[in-house]
C-alpha positions as CSV (number, residue, x, y, z in Angstrom):
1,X,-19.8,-68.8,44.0
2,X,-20.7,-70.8,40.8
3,X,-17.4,-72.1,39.0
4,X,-18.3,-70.0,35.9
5,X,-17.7,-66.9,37.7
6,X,-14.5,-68.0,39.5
7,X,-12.9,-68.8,35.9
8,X,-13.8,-65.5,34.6
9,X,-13.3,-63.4,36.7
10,X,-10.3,-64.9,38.6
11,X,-9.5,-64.5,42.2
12,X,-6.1,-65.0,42.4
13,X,-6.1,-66.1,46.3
14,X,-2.8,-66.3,47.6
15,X,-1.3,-64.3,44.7
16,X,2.0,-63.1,46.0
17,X,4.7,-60.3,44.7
18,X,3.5,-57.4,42.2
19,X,1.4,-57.1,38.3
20,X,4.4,-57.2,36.5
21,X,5.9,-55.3,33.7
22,X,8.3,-56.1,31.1
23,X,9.4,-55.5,27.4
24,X,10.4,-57.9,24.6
25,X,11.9,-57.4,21.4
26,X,11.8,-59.7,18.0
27,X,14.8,-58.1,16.5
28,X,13.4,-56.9,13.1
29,X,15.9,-55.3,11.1
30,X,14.2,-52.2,9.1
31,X,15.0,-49.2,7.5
32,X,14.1,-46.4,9.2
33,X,11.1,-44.6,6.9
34,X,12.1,-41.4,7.9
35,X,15.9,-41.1,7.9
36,X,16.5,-43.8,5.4
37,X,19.3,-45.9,7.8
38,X,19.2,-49.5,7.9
39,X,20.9,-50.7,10.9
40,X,24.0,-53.7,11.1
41,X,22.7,-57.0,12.6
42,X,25.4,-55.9,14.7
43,X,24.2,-52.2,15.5
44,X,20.9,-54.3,16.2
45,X,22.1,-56.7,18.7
46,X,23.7,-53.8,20.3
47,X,20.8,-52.1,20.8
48,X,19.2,-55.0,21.8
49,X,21.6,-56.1,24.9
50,X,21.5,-51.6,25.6
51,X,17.3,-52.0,26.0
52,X,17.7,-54.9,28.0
53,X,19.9,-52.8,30.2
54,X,18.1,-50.0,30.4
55,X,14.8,-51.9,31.3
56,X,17.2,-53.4,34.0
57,X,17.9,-50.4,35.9
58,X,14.9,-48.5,35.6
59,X,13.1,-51.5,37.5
60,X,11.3,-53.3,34.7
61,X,10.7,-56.9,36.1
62,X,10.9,-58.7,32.3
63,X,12.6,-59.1,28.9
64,X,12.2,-61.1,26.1
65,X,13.7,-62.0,23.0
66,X,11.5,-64.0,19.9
67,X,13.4,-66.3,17.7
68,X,13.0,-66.0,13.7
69,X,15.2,-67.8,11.1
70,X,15.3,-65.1,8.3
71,X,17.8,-62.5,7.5
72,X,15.7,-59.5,8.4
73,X,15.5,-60.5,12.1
74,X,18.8,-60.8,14.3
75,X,17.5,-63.1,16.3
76,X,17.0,-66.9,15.4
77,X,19.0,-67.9,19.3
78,X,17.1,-66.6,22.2
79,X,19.2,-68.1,25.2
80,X,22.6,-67.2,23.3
81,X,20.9,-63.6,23.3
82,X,20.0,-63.7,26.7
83,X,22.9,-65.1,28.2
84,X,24.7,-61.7,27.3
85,X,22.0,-59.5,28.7
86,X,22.6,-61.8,31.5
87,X,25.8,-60.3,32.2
88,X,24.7,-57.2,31.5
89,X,22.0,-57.0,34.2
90,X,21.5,-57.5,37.8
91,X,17.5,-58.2,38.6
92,X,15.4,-58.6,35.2
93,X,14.0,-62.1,34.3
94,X,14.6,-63.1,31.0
95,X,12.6,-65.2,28.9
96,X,12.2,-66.3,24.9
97,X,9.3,-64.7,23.2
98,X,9.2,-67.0,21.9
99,X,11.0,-70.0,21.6
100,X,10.0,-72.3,18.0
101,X,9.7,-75.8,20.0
102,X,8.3,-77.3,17.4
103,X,11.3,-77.2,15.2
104,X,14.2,-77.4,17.9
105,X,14.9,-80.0,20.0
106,X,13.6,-80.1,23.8
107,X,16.4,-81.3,25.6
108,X,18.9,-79.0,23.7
109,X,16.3,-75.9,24.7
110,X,15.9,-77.0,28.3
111,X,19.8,-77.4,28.5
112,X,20.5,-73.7,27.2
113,X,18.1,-72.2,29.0
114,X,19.0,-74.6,32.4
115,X,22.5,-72.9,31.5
116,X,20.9,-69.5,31.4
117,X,19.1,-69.9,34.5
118,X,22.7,-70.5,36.1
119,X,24.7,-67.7,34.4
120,X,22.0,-65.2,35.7
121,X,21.3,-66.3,39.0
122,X,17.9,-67.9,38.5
123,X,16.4,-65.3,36.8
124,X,15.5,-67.6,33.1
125,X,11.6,-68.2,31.7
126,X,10.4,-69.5,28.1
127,X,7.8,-68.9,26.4
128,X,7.5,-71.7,24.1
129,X,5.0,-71.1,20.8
130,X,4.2,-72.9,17.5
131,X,5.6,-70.0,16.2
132,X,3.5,-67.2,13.3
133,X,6.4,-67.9,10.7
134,X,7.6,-71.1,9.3
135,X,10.5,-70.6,7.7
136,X,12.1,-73.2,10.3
137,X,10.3,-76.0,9.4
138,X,12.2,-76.5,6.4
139,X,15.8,-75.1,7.9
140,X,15.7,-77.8,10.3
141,X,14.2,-80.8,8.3
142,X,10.1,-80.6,9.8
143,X,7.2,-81.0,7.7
144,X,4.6,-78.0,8.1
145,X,1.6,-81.1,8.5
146,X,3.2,-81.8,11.3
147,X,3.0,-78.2,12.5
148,X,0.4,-79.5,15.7
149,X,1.7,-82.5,16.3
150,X,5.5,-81.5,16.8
151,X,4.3,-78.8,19.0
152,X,2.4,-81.0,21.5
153,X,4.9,-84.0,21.6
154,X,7.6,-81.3,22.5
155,X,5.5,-79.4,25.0
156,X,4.7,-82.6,27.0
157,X,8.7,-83.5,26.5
158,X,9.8,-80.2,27.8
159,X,7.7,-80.1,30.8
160,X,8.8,-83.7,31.4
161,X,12.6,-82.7,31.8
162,X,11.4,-79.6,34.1
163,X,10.8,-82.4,36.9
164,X,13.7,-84.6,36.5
165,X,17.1,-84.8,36.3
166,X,16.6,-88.1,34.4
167,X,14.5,-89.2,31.7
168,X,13.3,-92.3,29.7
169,X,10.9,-91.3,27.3
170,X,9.5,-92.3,23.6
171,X,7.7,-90.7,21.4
172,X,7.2,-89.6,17.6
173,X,9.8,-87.1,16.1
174,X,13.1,-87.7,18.1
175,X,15.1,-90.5,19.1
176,X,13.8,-92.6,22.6
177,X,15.5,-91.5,26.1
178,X,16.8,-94.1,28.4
179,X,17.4,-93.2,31.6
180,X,19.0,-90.3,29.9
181,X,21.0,-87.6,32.1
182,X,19.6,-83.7,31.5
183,X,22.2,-81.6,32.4
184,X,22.9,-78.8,34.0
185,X,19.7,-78.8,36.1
186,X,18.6,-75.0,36.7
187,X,19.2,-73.2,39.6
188,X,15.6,-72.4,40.3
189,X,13.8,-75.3,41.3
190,X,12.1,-76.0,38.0
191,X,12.3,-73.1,35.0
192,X,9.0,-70.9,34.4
193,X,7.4,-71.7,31.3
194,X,4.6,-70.4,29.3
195,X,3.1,-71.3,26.4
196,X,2.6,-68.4,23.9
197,X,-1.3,-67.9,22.4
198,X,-2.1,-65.9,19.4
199,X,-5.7,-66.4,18.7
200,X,-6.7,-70.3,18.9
201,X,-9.1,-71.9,21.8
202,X,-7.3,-75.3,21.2
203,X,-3.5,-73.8,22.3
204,X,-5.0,-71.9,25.2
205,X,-6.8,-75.1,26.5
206,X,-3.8,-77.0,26.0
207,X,-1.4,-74.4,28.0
208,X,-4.4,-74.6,30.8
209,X,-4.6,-78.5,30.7
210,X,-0.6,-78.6,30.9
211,X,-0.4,-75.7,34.0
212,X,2.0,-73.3,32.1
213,X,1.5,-70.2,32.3
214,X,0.0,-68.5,28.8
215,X,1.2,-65.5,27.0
216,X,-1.5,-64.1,25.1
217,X,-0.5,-61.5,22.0
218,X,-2.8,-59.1,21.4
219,X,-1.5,-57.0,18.9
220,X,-4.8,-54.8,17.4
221,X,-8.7,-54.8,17.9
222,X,-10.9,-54.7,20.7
223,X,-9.2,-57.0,23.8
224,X,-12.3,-57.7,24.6
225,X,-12.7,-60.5,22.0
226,X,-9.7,-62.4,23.5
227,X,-11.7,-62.8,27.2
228,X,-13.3,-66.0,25.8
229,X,-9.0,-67.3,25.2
230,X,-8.4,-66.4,29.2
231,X,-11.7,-68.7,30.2
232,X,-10.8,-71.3,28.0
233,X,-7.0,-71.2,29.9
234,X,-8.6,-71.3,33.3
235,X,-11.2,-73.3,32.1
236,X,-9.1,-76.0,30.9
237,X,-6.6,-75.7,34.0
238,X,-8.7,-76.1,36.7
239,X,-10.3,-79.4,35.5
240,X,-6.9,-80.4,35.0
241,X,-6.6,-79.8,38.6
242,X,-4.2,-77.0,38.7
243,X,-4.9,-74.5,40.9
244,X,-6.4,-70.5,39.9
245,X,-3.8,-69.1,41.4
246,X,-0.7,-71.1,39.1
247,X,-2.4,-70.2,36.1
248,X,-0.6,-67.2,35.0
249,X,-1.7,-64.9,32.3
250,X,0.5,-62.4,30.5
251,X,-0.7,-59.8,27.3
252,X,2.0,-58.4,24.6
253,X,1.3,-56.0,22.6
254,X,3.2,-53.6,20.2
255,X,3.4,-49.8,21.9
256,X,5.2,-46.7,22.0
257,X,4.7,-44.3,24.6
258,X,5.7,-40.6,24.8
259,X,4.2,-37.1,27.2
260,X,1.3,-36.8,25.0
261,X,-0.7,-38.8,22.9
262,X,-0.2,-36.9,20.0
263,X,3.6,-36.5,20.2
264,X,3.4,-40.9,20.4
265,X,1.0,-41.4,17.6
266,X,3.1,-38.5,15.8
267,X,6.1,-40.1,16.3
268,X,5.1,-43.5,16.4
269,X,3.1,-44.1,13.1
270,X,5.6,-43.8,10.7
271,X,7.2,-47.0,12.0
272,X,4.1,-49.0,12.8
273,X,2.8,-48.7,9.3
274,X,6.7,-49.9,8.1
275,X,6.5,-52.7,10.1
276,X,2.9,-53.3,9.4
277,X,4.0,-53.2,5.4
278,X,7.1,-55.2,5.9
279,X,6.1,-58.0,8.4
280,X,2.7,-58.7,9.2
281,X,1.0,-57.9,5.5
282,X,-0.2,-54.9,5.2
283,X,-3.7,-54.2,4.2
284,X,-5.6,-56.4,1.9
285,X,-4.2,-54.4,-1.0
286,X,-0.8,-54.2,0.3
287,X,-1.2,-50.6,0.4
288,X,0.5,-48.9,3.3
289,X,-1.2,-48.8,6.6
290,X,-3.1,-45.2,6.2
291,X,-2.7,-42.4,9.2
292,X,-6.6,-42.8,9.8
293,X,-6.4,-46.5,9.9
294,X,-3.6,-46.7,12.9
295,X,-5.6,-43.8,14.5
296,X,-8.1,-46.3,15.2
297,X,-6.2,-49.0,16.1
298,X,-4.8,-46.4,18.5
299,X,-7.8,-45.4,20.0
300,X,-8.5,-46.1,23.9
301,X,-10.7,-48.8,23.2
302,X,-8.2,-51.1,21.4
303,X,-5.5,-53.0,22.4
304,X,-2.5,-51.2,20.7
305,X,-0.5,-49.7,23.6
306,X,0.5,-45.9,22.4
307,X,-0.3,-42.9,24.0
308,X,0.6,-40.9,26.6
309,X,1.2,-42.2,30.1
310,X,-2.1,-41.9,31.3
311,X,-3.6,-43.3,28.3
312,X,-1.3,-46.9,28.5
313,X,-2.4,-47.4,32.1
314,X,-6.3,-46.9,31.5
315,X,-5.7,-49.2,28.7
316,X,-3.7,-51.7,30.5
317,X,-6.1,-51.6,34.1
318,X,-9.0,-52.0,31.6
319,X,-7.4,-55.1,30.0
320,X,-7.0,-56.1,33.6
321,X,-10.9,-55.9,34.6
322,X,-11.7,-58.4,31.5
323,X,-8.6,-60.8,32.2
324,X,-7.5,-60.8,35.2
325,X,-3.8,-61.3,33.7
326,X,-0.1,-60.8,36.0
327,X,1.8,-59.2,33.7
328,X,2.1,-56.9,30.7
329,X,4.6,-57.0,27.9
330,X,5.1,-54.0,25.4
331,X,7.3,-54.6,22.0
332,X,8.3,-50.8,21.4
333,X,11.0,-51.4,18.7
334,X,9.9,-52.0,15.3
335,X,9.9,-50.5,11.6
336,X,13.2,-49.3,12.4
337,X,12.5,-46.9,15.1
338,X,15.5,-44.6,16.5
339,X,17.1,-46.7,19.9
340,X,16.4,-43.0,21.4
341,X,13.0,-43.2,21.0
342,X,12.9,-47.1,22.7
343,X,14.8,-45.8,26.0
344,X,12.2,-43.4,26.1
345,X,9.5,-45.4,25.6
346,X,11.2,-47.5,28.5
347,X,11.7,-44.9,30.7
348,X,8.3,-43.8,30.5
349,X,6.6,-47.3,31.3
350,X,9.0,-47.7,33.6
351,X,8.6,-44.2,35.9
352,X,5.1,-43.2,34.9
353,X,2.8,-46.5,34.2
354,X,4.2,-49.2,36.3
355,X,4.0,-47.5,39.8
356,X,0.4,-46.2,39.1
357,X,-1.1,-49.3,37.9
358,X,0.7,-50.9,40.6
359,X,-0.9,-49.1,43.2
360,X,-4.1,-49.2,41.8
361,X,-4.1,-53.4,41.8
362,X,-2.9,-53.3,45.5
363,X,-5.6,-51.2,46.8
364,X,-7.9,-54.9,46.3
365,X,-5.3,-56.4,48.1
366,X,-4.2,-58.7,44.7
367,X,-0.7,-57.3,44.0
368,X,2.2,-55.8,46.2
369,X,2.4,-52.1,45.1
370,X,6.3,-52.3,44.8
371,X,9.3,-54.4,45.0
């Protein structure tokens, strides 16, 4: 087989366990368009730790929480976050999504999430990112030049205290290690990490080269154009001598799921185009995002994950002939959408998608059907 057609079209020999599902949140805090309520960062953490739940014991294998600095997201401490899901769950891993390394400090990050991995039993992952917003570049003291350079010093540091439980170390932007002691160690042998991908070749070559996994948002348009990110990744990890198999790809992207695809683009657009509006822009008149607009976004062909049932797992096992990838990730909770409508939306994905696309990836013998 040439090697071109073992990176793109991935193999995956001695995959073990199942495709896995999970759900993430960034902890926007919005109005809701239609009733008007804007929700306590309080109420919002609530809901939050109640999702993470619910995910839990419906048999959801992921969650995530992203880290902003800003006061209309709750979030700006993922593994504080996560260590109270912790103890409100039995079985889910948890991971950051993501975490900002290139404004926090490694060893701090690898210690709280080393802690996490403890408190829950070995079930912590981050995804570590350069991050879409900078507002904490200037909250912690980082110039935004820097922006690449911070990132991949940090990477390489974090991936460094993954293997040992002592470190000597020098390098640009933090003080030298000596022999230093990193403590606690995790209770998994070494914590997962990925590296989170938006859109550039150069991150998804460097997460190949370094053997993380890569999380890959694709948050509108045809997937298709991201296949070239997923070669890149492989690509860039097998030369680096890391096997097919350990290079693990995961897609996000913003969803909502209901029994029919017009009840979830009914009840779903009203919140997409607030978010749309409030966080990532708008249009390029900052007009809102119009019905006919998110009605192509939504269409089967691109990557925005609402529909019915049926609809999300054609979508996601068509995403899975072009990449190949191990797990999905949905964010259903944005623009200020009712909690109700999240647990649904969980429920849903959790009952109706998972064990369908499940059993469809274990009929090529790839992926256990179930737990």
């Amino acid at each position: 087989m040439k090697e071109e057609t073992k990176i793109g079209v991935p193999l995956n020999e001695g995959r073990s366990g199942q495709f896995e599902f999970g759900i993430y949140t960034l902890g926007d805090i919005s109005a809701d368009p239609v009733s008007g309520r804007l929700p306590s960062a309080g109420e919002r953490m609530k809901e939050i730790v109640a999702a993470a739940k619910l995910a839990d014991e419906a048999g959801l294998d992921v969650f995530g929480v992203g880290e902003h600095h800003r006061l209309d997201f709750v979030i700006s401490s993922p593994p504080v976050v996560l260590a109270a899901i912790a103890s409100a769950t039995k079985q889910i891993r948890l991971t950051s999504a993501t975490t900002v390394l290139g404004t926090s400090d490694p060893v701090r990050e690898f210690e709280d999430f080393s802690t996490l991995d403890l408190l829950s039993d070995g079930r912590a992952e981050m995804i570590a990112g350069r991050g879409a917003y900078v507002e904490s570049f200037p909250l912690f003291g980082h110039n935004l030049d820097d922006y690449k350079d911070l990132f991949y010093e940090k990477i390489n540091l974090l991936l460094q205290l993954n293997e040992s439980d002592r470190i000597s170390w020098n390098g640009r932007f933090r003080t030298s290690l000596q022999n230093a002691e990193i403590a606690p160690r995790p209770l998994q042998p070494r914590l997962p990490v990925w590296v989170g991908v938006g859109g550039t070749p150069q991150s998804a070559e460097l997460a190949g080269k370094l053997g993380t996994g890569m999380a890959l948002a694709i948050l509108g348009g045809d997937p298709a154009k991201f296949k070239p990110l997923v070669d890149v990744y492989r690509a860039a990890g097998i030369r680096a001598g890391h096997k097919l198999e350990a290079l693990k790809v995961a897609i996000t992207s913003h969803g909502y799921i209901a029994n029919s695809s017009q009840q979830a683009k009914d009840e779903y657009y009203p919140y997409y185009a607030h978010y749309v509006s409030q966080f990532m822009g708008g249009n390029a008149r900052g007009e809102r995002l119009a019905r006919e607009q998110f009605e192509q976004l939504a269409n089967p062909v691109n990557a925005l994950a609402v529909g019915s049932p049926e609809q999300i797992i054609e979508k996601i096992l068509a995403q899975h002939e072009l990449f190949g990838h191990n797990r999905f990730m949905a964010q259903f909770d944005i623009g200020g959408i009712p909690f109700s409508k999240v647990a649904a939306s969980i429920e849903l994905l959790a009952a109706k998608v998972a064990p369908v696309v499940r059993r469809e990836l274990s009929k090529s013998g790839l992926y256990a059907e179930q737990r």
